[in-house]
N, C-alpha and C positions, 0 to 999 in steps of 0.2 A: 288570216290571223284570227284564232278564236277570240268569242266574245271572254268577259271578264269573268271567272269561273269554271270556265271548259277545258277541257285540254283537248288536241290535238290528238286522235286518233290516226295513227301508220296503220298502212295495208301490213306492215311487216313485225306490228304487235299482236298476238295472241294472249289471251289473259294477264297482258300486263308484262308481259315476257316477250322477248324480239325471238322470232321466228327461228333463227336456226340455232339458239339454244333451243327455243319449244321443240323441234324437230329432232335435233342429237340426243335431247334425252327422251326420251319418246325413242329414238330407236336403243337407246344404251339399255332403258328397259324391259323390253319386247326381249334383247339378245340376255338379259342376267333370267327373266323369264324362261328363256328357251334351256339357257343352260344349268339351271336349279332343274326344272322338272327334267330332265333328259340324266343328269348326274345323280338323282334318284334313286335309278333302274339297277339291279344287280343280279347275273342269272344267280351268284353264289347268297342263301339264305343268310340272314347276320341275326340273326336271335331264335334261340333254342328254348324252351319250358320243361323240366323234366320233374317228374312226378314220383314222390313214394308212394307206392301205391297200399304199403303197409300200416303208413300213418298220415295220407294224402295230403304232404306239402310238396310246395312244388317253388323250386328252386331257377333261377333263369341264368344263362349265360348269354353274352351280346358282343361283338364285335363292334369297336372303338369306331367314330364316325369317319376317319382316315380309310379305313380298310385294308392295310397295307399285310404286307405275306405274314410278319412278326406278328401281327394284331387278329388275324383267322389261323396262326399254329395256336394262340394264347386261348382261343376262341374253342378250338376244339380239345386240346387240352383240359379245359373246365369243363367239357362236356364230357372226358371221359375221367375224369375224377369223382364225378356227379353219380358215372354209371359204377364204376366200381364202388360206390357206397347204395351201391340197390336204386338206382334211380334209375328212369327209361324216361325216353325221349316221347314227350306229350304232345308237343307241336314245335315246326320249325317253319318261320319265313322270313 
């Protein structure tokens, strides 16, 4: 029995938190980790810059953070509405 003041310290608290919560999340993070940076990745570019190069602005189109088929036709669509008003494609990634 601790003294008056103390608490009882468990092999099976960490920071105050019982172990296999500590542990489930701790792994539930590691896997939202994995799967945020890995859902990231896309060989298809989602953002275009195109340029007048007559009056040098420069206009952007981007694909909606879904990426779904409707959302990259919408996507290049604007890119070539962009081009038939005299605009070229400046950079795309």
């Amino acid at each position: 029995m601790p003294a008056s003041g103390e608490m009882a310290v468990s092999s099976r608290v960490v920071f105050g938190i019982r172990r296999p919560f500590f542990v489930g999340m701790c792994i539930a993070s590691w896997v939202l980790l994995l799967c945020v940076s890995c859902a990231s990745f896309s060989e298809k570019h989602s953002r275009t810059l195109l340029l007048n190069r007559n009056t040098g602005e420069i206009k952007e189109c981007t694909v909606d953070r879904w990426r779904t088929e409707q959302s990259y036709k919408a996507y290049q669509e604007c890119i070539g509405s962009y081009e038939k008003q005299g605009y070229s494609i400046w950079n795309q990634y």
